[in-house]
N, C-alpha and C positions, 0 to 999 in steps of 0.2 A: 289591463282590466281596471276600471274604475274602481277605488272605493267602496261606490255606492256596491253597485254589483258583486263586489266580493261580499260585503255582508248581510247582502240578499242572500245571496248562495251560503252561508253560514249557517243558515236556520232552516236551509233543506237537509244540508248534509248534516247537521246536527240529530236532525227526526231521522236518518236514515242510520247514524250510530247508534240509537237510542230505543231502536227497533229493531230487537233479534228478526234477524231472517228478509230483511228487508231487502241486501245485498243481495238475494241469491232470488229473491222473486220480483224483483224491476226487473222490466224489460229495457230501458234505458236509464243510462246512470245519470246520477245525478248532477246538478248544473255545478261542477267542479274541476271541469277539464280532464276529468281521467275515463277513463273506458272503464267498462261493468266489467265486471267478472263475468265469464260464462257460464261457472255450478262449484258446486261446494269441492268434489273431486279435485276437478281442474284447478280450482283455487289453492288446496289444499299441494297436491301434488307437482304443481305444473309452473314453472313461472312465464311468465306472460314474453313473447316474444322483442319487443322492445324495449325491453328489461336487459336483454344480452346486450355486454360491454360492445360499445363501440358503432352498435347497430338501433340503439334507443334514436329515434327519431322525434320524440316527444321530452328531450332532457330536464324543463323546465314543470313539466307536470306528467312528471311519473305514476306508472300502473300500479296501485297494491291492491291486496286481498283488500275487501273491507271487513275485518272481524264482525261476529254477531259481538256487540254492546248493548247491554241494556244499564243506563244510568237515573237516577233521581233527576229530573231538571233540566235535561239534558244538557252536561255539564263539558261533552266531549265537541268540542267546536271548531270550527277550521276558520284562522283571523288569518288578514293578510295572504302571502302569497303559499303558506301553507299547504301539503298536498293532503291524499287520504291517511297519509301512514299516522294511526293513529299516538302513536308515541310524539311522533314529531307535532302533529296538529294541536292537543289537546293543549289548551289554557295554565295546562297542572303540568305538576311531574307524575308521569303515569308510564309502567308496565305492560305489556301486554302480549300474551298466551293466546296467539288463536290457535286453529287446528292444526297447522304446520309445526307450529313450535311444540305445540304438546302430540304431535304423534313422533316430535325429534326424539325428544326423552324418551317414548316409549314407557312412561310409568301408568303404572295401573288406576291411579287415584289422583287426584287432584293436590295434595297436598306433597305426593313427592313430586311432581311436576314444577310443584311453583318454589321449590328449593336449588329451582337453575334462573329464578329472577334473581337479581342485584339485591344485597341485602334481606335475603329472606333464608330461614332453614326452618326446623318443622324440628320438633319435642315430642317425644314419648309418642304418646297415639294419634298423630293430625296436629296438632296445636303447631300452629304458625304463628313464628316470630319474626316482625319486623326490624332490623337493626337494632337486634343483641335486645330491644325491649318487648318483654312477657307477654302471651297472648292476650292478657289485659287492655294492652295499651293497641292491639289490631281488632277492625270490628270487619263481619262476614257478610255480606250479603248474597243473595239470589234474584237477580231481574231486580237490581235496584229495593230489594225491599229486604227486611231484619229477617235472622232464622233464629229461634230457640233452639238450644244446645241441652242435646241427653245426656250429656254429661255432667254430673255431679259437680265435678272440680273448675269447671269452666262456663260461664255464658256465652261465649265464641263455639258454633259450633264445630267440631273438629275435621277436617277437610279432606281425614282419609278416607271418610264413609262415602268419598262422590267421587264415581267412578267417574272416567275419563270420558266414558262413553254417552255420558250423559251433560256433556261439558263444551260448550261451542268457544266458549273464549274464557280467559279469567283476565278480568284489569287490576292492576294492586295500583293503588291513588301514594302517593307518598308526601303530597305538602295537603293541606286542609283546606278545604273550600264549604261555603255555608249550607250547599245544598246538600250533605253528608250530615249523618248524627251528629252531634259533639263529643261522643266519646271514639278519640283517634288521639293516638300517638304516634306509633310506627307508621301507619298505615290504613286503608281499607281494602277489602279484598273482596270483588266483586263478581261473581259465575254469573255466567249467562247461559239458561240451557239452550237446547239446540230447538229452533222453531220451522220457519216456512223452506221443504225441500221446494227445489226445480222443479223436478222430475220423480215420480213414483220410482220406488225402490225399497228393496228388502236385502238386509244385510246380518250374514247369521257368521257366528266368530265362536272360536273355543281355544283353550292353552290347557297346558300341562307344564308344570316344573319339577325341579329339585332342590331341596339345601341342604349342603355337605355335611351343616351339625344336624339334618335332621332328617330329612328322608332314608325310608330304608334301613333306618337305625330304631333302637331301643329310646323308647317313652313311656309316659305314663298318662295312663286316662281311667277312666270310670264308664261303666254302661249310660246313665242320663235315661237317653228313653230312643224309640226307634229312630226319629224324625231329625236327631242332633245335628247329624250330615247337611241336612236342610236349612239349618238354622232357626227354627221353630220347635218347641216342646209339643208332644203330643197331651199334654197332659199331666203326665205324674209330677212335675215340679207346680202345679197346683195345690195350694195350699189345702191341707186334709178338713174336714169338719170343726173336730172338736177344737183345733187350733184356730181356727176361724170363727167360731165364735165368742173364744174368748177373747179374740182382737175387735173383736164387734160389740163385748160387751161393756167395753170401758171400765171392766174390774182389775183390781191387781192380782197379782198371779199367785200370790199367798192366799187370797181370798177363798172363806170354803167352799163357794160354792162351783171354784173351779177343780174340775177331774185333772188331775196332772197324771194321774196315771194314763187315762184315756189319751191324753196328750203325747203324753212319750211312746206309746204303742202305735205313734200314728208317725213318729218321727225317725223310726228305725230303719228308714227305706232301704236294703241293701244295694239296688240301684244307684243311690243316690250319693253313697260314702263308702263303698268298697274300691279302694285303689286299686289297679291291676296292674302292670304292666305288660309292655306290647313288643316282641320284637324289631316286627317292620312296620313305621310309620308308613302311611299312603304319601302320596305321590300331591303335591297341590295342583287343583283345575280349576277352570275357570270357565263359564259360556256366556255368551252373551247374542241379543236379537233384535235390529233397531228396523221400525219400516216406516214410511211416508209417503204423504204423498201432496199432490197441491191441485185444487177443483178452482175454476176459474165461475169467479158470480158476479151477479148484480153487474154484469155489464165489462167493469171497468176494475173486477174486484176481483181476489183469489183468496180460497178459504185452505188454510198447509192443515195436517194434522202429521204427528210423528207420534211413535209410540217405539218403547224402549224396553228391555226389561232381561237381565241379569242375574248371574249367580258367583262368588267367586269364594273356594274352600281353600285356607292355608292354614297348615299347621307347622309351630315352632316352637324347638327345644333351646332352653337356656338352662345352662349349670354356673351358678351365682352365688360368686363366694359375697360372704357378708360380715362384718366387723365393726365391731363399736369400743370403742374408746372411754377408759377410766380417766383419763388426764390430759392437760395438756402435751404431755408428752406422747400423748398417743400408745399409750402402754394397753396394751387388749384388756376388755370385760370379756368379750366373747368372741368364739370363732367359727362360725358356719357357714354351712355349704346346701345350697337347696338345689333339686333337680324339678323345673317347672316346662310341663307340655302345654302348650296353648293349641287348641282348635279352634278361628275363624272361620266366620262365614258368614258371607255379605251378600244380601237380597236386594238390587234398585228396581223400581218400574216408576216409569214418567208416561204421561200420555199430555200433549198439548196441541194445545189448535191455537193457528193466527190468522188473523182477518187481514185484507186490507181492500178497503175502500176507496179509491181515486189516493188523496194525500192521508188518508183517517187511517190509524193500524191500532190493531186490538191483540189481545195476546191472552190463551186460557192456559195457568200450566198449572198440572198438579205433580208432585213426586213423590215416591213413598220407599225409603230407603230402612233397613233393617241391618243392624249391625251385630251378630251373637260371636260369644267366646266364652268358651269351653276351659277350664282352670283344673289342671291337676299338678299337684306338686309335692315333694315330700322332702322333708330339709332334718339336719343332725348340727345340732348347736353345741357347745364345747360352755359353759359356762365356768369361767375362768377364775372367779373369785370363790364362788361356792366347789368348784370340782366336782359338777354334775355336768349331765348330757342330755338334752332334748331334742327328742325325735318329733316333728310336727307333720302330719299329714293334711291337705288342702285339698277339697272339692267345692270348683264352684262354677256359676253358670250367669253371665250377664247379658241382659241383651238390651242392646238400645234401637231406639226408634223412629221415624222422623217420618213423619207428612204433612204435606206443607201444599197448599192450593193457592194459587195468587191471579190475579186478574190487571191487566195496565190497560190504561185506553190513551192513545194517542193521536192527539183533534191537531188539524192544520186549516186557521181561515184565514190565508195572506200570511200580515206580519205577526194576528196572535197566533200562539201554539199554546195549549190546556193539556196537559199530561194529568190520568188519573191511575191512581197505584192504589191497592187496595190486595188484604190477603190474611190468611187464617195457618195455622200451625199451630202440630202439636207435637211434644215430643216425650216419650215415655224411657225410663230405663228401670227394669225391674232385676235383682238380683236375689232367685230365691234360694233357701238351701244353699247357703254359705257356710259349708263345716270346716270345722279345727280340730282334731283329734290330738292329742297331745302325749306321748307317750316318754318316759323318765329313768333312767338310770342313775343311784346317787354315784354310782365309782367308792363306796365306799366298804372296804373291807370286813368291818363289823356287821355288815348286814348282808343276811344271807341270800337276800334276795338285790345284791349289790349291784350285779353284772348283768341284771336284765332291765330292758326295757317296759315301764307298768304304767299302767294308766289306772288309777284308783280312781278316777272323778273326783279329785280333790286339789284343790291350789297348787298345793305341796310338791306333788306328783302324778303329772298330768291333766286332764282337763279333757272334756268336749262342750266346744259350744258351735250353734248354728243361730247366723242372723237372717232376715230380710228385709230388702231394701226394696222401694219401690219409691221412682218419680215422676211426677204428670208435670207438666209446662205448658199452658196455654198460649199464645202471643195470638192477638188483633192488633192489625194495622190500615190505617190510612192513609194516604197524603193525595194532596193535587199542588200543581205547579202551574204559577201563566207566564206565558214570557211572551213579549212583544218588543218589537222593533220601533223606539221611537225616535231613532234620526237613522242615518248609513252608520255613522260613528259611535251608534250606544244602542246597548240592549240590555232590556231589563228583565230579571224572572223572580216573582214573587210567591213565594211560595209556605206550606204549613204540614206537619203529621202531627199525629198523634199513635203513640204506642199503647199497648195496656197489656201486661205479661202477668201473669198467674201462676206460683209453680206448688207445688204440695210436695213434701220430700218427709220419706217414715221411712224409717230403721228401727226394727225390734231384733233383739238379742238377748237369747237364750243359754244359762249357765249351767249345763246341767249337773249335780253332785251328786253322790253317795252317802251317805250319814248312819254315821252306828256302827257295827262290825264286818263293816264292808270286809270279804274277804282280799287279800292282795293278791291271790291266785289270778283272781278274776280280770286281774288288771294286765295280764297275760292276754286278755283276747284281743281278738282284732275288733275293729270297729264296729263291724254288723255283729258280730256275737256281743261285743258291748254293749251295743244296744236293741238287742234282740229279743223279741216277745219275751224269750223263754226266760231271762235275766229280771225283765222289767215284773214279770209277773210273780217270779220268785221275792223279790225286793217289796212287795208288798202282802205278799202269803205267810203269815208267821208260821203255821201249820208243817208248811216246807220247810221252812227251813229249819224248824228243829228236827222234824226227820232227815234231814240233811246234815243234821251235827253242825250248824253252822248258826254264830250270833244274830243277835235281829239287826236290822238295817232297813233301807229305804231310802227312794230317791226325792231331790227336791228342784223344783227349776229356780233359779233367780231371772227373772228379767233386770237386765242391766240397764235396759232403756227405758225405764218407767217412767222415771221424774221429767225425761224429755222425750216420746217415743217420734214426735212427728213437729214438721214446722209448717208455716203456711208462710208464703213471699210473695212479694210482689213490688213490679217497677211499673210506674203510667209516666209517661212524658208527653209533655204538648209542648211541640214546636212552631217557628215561625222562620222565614227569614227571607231575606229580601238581597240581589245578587245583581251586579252591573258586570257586563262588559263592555267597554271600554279600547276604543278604535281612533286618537286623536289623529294620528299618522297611519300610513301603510305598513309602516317597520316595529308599529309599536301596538300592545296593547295589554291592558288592564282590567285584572277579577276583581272587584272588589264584594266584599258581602258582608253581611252581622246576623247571625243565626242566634235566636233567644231561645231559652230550654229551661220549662219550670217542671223539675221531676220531684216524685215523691217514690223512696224506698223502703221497703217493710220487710222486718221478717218476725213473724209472729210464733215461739213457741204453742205449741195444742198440747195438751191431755191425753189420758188415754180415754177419752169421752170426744175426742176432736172439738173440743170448743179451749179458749184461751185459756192456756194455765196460769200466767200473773207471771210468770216468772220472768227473771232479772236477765235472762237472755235476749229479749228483744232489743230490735232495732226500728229506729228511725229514723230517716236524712231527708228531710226536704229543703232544695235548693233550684236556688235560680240561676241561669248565665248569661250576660253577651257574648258571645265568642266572636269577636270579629278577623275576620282570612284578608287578605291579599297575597297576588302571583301577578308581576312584572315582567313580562316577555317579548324583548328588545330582539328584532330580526338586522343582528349585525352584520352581516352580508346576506350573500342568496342560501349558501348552504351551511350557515351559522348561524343561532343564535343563544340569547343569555338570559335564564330566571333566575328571580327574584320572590324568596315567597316569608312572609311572615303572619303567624296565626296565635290564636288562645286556644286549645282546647280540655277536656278534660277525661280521668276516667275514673267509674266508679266498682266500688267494690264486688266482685259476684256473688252471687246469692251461698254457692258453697261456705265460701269465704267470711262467711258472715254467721254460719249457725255453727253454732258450739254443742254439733253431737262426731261423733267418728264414724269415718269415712277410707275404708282402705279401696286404694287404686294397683290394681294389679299388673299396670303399666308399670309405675316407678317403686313397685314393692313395699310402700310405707303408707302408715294410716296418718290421716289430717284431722284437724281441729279446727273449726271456726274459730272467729272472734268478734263477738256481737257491737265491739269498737269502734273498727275500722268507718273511717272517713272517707268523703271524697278525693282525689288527686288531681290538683293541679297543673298547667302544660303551658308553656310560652316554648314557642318552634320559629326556627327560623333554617334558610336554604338558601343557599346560590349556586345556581348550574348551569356550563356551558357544553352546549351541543354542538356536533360538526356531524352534518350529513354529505354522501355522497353517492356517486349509482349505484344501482340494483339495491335497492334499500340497507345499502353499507351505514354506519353511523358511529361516534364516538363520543364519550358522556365523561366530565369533571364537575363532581359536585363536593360542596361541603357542607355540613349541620349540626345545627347545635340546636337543645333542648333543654329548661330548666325544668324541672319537676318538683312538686311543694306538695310534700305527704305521699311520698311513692311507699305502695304496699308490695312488701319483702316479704319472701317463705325462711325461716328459720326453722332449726329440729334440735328437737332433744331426744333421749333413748331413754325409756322405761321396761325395765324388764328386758332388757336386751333387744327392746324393740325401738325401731326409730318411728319418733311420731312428730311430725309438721304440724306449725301454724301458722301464720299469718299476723303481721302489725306493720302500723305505717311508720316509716321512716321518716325524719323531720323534713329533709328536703334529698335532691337527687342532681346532678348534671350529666349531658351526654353531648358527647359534640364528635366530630369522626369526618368520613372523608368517602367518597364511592367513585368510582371507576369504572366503564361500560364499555368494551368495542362489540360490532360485529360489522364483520366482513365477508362480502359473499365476491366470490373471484371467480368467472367464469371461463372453464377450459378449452374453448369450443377451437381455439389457437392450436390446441396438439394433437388436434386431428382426431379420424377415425374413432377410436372407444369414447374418448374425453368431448367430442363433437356439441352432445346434449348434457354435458355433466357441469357440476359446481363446487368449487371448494366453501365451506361453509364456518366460520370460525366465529365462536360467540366466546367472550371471556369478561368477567368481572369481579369484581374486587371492592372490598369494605372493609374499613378502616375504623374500629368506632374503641371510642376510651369512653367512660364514665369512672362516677365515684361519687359515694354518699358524702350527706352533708353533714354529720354529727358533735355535738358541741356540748360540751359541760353544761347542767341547767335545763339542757331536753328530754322531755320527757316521751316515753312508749305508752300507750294505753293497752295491755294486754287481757282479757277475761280470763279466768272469772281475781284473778289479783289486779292490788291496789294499782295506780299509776307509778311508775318507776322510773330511774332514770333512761333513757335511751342506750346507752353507754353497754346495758347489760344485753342488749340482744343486736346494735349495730356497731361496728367501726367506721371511726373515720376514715374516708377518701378509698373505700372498697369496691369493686366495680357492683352494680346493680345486678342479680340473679339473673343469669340465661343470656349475659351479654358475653360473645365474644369478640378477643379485640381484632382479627381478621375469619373473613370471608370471604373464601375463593369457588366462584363455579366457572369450569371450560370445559367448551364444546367444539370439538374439532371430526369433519365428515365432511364425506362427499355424497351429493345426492344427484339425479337425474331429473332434466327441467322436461322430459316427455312421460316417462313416465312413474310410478311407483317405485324408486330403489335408491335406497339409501343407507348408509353405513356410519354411526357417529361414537365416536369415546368421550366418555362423560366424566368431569372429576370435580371434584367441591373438596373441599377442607374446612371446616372451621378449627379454630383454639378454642382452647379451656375455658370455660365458661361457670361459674355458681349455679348451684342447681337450687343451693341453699344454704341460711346461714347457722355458723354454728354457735353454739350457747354454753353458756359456763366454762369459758375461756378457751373451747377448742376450736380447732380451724374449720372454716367452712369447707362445706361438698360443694367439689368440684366435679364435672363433666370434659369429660376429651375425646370431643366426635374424631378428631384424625382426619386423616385421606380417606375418600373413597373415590375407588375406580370402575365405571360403568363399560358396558360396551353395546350396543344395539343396531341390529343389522334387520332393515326392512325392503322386500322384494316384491313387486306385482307381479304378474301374467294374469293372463286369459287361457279357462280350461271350462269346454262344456255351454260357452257363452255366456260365461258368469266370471267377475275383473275377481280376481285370486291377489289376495295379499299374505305372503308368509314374511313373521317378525320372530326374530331369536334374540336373547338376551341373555348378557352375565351380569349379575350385580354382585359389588363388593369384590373385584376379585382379588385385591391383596388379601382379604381375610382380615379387616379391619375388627376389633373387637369393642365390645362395650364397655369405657370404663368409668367409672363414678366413683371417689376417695376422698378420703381427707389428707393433706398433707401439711406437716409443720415446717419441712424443710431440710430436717434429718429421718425423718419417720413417715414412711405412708402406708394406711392402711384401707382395705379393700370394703366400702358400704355398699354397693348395688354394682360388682363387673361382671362380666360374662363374655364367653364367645360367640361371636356371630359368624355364621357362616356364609360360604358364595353360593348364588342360587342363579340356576339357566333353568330357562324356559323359551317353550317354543308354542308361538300360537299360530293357527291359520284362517283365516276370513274369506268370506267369499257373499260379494254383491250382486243380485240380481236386479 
């Protein structure tokens, strides 16, 4: 094949990567020398008949799936003698998850799925991390375009919320090219939903599981309201009147002409803060119902629509011992133990339509994913210096949100191609009715009321408070891309976005006390008798109480969050940039690009009047970049070759990150702190990797990297009150360099006869190497809020590894699967090392994490029953019984901040296609 002709064909199969659903709605493939796929099934299931060892008749231009990809620019292109697989074709270092790989796993979501790529593992709730660096430094896409994250703590959003089933491929990019954001470090991580079926079909799926710490056993939860199950309130965590108006009035809460009485009668919901406990937890399920179909128009054209739509309830106990440290020596302040029920519950529904027109594809998707969790917990703190005990009771309810609409149009006239992206999203997380009951026992002898536990509504001894939180997030987005062919040997694609993200983030927080001769009796009750009409109304009737024999008293709220109740943020970026490929030789070619990004960052404290308070918490960053990429990719033989990739890019601070009000996450059990400081982060990346491919899409990867980073933002903690609270400040400089390792081998049986005829050994194994270490030096300085500039010295150590990097990562996948039909059986294992979760302050050692081994197993079967293709999947996860552990340790001394048990969980689901 000519040159010239290979790079013709470049910029078909480019638009047919680049076009979800494209692969499965040609009727002839495209001019690339491979044969079409015949349907998503068969794709999925089936490997292609000259694919079997020995009997490939086409060695030179091998059969694959073509994954749905949808990229910016279309950046995934086939140079040289190149085939479809898209790992091997693409320009980049690039991953990729289509539906075989991700129905191998057998994970539910998106985020444990992509913790079986190279260099990737997943934090707390979804947060994926790129080689050992913070979700920070990886950015998310959907069909090539930015998602705003309902998460508080993160602008990435978190990638447990996207079921599987709504997920046709995911690419993770791992060197930087200019038609990507500029904010990449690790990585990008790119979903593509599922768009134009073959063939009309309806496919209806359900599961049920267990976990050993938690079904069927004893927990604790609270009524909520009917609909919880659902994952929607009906109602009652709607804020009550009088409390809403006075969040409406922009008054302070001392002010007369607020009724606090009326207030507190409104806040007593017994519903809403009576713990109960439960014998037998329920059982986790799941259902799920995907249909499609594909209308053939305009001649030459076919219109897909697919529509999706989900449910999936799991509940999970953790008993989590917790400890905090007087000294370096790690000598205890305190010693607690909390027992926490979680109840999730995940709502997706997508509906998309794809067009295509002779060479022109269009694509309409919207998704609307809902993420609730249910918080009940009740923990006994040992306070170790006073020789008291705090009992603390926890009800609480989050729920995050995400809908997201997007439109791509993609134009073919010859050698121009015009890609148009365009999309709206919003994402809300609202956490109402956040209560803290707080109940106290001094242990002390003299007092006769020693040995109980009492909640006076007073500092001293006990406490309730309730906050709410509420987040809105807006993002619009644009971009177009042109690219044209202006010789065989170069291609150019010039292209621009612009982002505009909007987010509003209020937390009010309410302290409610007793004043006067509260009695202590009263501090006896439970929660809803605490704050129960009959109490609230007493506490204001003088009348009562002295026929009651009892002194005057009365209640007062503090609002905590007055001086800062709400923030207002925002990021705009306008992009540009301009990208060559580059084709001198057959054997050779070259990305070159320079992407320019002038952003401006805000975050503006408000009032409790919503208009700018002045104060000294804002932020401003407006900055410009060149980022310029290169990737050098030398075809050293037929089934070798070797990248070369060096880039700038950068990352900036999130918006959490940045406001200085508190924020508890109930993932990692600790509240955060902004820092209205925090700066941009700097990035110089550099890669070299060699590939060796061989049949049936067997392959094998050596790479190495390194990354300087200038101003990496670090999570450190301190303990207040026995409580551990994070914040955030940039570290003067960072390095990371490391090493990765890839096989997969697929060995075909068909040699041992009879059973093994149509079957495959399948072996996937990988491995990541990575060291860092801060850069810290006498003379450098930390910028922390709301204190002066200090040395650096006092929150970083020299030469420490960077938060959340571990220095090996192992995932292996060993199974056999059936190349005719559905059946498949695979053992799954990953490991990571010890990793920082956070640094420690006032000379104590940083928290550590130790994910361990974990051992999967997942066994998937088809048949036909009824005339409808039956798939049954059964699954063990965790089954050594890996535990959660998070400590501090000095070396002689380690003590327990966030560990817990986890337990093994089997499930069994059943599917069935019409």
């Amino acid at each position: 094949m000519s040159t010239g002709k290979q790079l013709a064909s470049l910029l078909l199969l480019t638009t047919a990567l680049s076009v979800p659903g494209t692969a499965y709605a040609q009727t002839t493939a495209p001019d690339t020398g491979a044969e079409a796929v015949p349907s998503e099934d068969e794709a999925t299931d089936e490997a292609l008949a000259q694919q079997v060892e020995g009997v490939d008749d086409t060695p030179q231009e091998e059969a694959y799936e073509e994954p749905e990809v949808s990229v910016p620019g279309g950046a995934i292109v086939v140079t040289g003698r190149r085939r479809q697989d898209v790992t091997r074709a693409s320009t980049q270092v690039v991953s990729v998850l289509d539906t075989a790989s991700i129905a191998r796993t057998g994970e539910g979501d998106i985020a444990g799925a992509l913790t079986r790529v190279t260099g990737l593992s997943t934090v707390g709730n979804g947060l994926v991390f790129v080689r050992g660096l913070g979700d920070r430094y990886s950015l998310a896409l959907l069909n090539g375009l930015p998602l705003p994250s309902p998460q508080p703590l993160s602008r990435v959003v978190p990638l447990d919320i996207f079921p599987t089933s709504v997920v046709a491929s995911s690419l993770v990019q791992k060197t930087y090219s200019a038609n990507y954001p500029g904010e990449f470090g690790g990585g990008v991580i790119n979903l593509t939903t599922r768009a134009i079926p073959q063939e009309t079909f309806v496919k209806i799926s359900g599961s049920i599981g267990t976990d050993t710490e938690t079904t069927a056993g004893t927990g604790y939860t609270y009524y909520g309201s009917s609909y919880d199950w659902f994952g929607f309130d009906d109602g009652r965590r709607t804020i009550r009147p009088q409390l809403q108006n006075y969040l409406d009035s922009g008054l302070q809460i001392n002010d007369p002409e607020v009724d606090q009485r009326a207030i507190l009668l409104e806040l007593g919901d017994p519903n809403l803060i009576l713990l109960q406990s439960t014998d037998t937890l329920p059982v986790n399920f799941s259902g799920n119902i995907t249909a499609g179909t594909a209308i053939d128009v305009f001649g030459d054209g076919q219109l897909g629509i697919i529509a999706t739509a989900g449910i999936s309830n799991k509940w999970r106990n953790r008993f989590i011992t917790k400890q905090s440290a007087i000294n370096a020596d790690l000598d205890l302040d305190s010693d607690g133990r909390e027992f926490v029920t979680d109840n999730r519950v995940l709502v997706n529904a997508m509906l998309g339509l794809g067009l295509e027109v002779g060479e022109h594809r269009f694509r309409f998707t919207n998704l609307f994913i809902r993420d609730s969790l249910k918080r009940a917990s009740l923990s006994e703190t040992q306070d170790l210096q006073d020789d008291d005990t705090d009992q603390v009771q926890n009800t609480s309810w989050f729920e995050r949100q995400l809908f997201d609409t997007q439109f791509t149009g993609e134009l073919k006239f010859g050698d121009l191609g015009i890609d148009l992206r365009a999309g709206y999203a919003q994402t809300q997380r609202e956490a109402p009715y956040e209560w803290t009951f707080t109940y106290s026992r001094t242990n002390n002898a003299g007092d006769p009321l020693g040995n109980l536990f009492l909640n006076t509504l007073d500092p001293q001894r006990g406490g309730a408070v309730v906050s709410f939180s509420d987040l809105k997030e807006d993002l619009y987005y644009g971009g177009v891309d042109v690219s044209y062919q202006l010789a065989d040997w170069l291609g150019v694609t010039v292209g621009g976005a612009y982002t505009d993200t909007k987010r509003i983030s209020a937390r009010r927080e309410f302290d409610i006390r007793a004043q006067g001769d509260y009695p202590d009796v009263f501090g006896a009750f439970r929660p809803d008798a605490l704050l129960g009409d009959a109490l609230i109304e007493l506490g204001y009737d003088r009348d009562a109480q002295i026929a009651a024999g009892i002194g005057p008293f009365t209640y007062t709220i503090f609002d905590t969050t007055g001086s800062d109740p709400a923030f207002e943020a925002g990021l705009e970026i306008k992009a540009g940039y301009v990208q060559a490929r580059v084709a001198p030789i057959e054997a050779l070619s070259l990305d070159l690009g320079v992407r320019y990004e002038d952003a401006v960052q805000e975050v503006i404290p408000l009032g409790l009047d919503d208009a700018p308070s002045g104060s000294a918490n804002t932020t401003l960053i407006a900055n410009d970049y060149f980022l310029p990429a290169g990737t050098l990719t030398w075809e050293v033989a037929d089934s070798l070759q070797f990248r070369l990739n060096a880039s700038k890019t950068i990352a900036r601070p999130q918006f959490r990150e940045l406001i200085f009000q508190t924020y508890f996450d109930p993932e990692t059990n600790r509240q955060f702190n902004g820092n209205p400081q925090l700066v941009d982060s700097e990035l110089t990346n550099y890669e070299a990797r060699l590939e060796y491919y061989w049949g049936s899409g067997s392959r094998v990867s050596l790479a190495g990297f390194y990354k300087d980073i200038e101003r990496p933002i670090e999570v450190f903690s301190s303990f207040s009150d026995n409580e551990q609270v994070s914040g955030f400040a940039n570290a003067p400089a960072a390095q990371l360099y490391g090493a990765e390792f890839e096989m997969q081998w697929n060995k075909d049986l068909y040699s041992l006869g009879e059973w093994f005829e149509s079957k495959r050994f399948v072996a996937v194994a990988n491995y990541t190497y990575t060291q860092s270490e801060l850069k810290v030096a006498d003379g450098d300085i930390a910028q922390v809020f709301p204190s002066a500039p200090q040395p650096a010295t006092n929150y970083f150590r020299d030469g420490v590894p960077l938060t959340g990097q571990s220095d090996h990562l192992v995932n292996v996948q060993l199974g056999i699967e059936d190349l005719d039909k559905v059946s498949q059986a695979t053992i799954l294992l990953s490991y990571a090392s010890e990793r920082v979760t956070s640094r420690g302050t006032a000379s104590l050692p940083d928290i550590i994490e130790n994910p361990g081994l974990r051992l999967d197993f997942v066994a998937r079967q088809g048949f036909e029953m009824g005339g409808a293709d039956m798939e049954l999947k059964f699954e063990v996860r965790n089954i050594t019984g890996r535990d959660y552990q998070e400590y501090q340790d000095n070396g002689t001394r380690r003590i327990d901040i966030n560990s817990y048990d986890v337990g093994t969980t089997f499930s069994v689901s059943l599917s069935a296609e019409f």
